[in-house]
Structure formats: C-alpha cells, structure tokens
C-alpha positions in Angstrom: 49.2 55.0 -100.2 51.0 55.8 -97.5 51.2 52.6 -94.2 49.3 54.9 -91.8 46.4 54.9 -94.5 46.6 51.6 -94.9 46.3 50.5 -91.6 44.0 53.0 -90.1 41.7 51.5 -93.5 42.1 48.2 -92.3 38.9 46.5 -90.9 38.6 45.1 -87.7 37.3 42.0 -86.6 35.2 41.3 -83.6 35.1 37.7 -81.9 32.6 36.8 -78.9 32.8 33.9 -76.9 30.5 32.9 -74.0 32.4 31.4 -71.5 31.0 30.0 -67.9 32.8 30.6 -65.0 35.4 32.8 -66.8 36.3 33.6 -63.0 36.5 29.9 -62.1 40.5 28.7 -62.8 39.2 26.7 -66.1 37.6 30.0 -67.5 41.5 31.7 -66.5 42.8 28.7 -68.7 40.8 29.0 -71.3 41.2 33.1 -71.5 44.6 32.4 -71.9 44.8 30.0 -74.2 42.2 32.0 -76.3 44.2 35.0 -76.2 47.2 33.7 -77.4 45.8 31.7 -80.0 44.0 34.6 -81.5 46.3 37.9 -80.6 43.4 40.2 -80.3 43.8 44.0 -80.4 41.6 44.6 -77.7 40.0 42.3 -74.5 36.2 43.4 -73.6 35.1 40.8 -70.3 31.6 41.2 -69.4 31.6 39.1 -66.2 32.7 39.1 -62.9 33.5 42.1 -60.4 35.9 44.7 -62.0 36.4 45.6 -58.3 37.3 41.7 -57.3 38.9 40.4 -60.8 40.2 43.4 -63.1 43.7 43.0 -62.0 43.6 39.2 -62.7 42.6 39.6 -66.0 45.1 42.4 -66.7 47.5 39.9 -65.7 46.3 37.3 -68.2 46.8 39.4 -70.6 50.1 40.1 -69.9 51.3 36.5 -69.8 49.2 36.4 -73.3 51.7 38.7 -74.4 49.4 41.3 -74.7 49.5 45.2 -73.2 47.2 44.6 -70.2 45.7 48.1 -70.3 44.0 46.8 -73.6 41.7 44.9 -71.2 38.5 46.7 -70.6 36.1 45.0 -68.2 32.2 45.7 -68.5 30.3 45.8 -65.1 27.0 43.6 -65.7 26.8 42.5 -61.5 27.3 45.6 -59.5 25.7 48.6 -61.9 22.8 46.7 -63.2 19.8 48.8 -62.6 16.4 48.7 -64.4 14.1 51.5 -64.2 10.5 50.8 -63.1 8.0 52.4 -61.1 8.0 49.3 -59.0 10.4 49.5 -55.9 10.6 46.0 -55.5 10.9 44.8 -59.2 13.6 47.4 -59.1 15.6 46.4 -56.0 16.0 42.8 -57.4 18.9 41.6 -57.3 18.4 38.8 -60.4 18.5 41.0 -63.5 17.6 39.1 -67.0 20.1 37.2 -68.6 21.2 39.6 -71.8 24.3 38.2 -73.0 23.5 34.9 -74.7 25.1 31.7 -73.0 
C-alpha cells in the first residue's frame, strides 16, 4: 500500500480539555504547554472573542511549533442566539452553559 493510503487510512484522535480562563495569562500557559506536549494536527478554542483573541492564539500556536492557520476559533460569546417566541428570553445575554466545565 502505497504511504498516501496509509496515512489518509490513519485514524485520528480527538482530545478535549476544559480550561478556565483560557484567556487569562495561566490559560495562555497552559495552551502552550498543552500544545507542545501533545503536537496536535489541528487547534479548535471555543472561548473568548475571535474578534479580541484569534491572533493571540495563532501566535501560540506558532511558538508551539505548530502552523498557526491550523487554529480554528469557535464563537460561543458574540453569535449565541436562541430562537424563542419570547423577545426577552431571546435578547438575554446569559446563554446556557453547553460545553461541560
């Protein structure tokens, strides 16, 4: 079997890990450490403003040693919208907690 084969056959393993404060200077730290430690193919951060904090974790990444454009950064602060016919309940701005601590 040709390499190409094998490695597009390969399986891929997917590792969460809650983090508080990933934005604080301790959750930088710990990124960091995390992502040299384990090498991952890809970075998915669902916290903080993409707008405020994408270009901080790109550079994490990169002093990971890791291609920064691997980082993708999910928006769960300033997109969150819930439908419901109730203008108020939908105007809130404290959404349910859906990724586990």
């Amino acid at each position: 079997m040709p390499a190409s084969d094998r490695e597009l056959r390969r399986s891929f393993e997917v590792l969460c890990r809650p983090v508080e404060f990933i934005c604080a200077a301790e959750g930088k730290e710990f990124l960091k450490d995390h992502l040299i430690a384990n090498r991952p193919d890809r970075v998915v951060v669902a916290a903080c403003s993409p707008r405020e904090y994408e270009s901080t974790f790109m550079q994490i990444l990169a002093e990971a040693g890791i291609n920064p454009y691997y980082l993708q950064m999910v928006n769960i602060r300033e997109q969150v919208a819930w439908v419901t016919p109730d203008p108020a309940q939908a105007t809130r701005k404290q959404p349910p907690r859906f990724v586990p601590p």
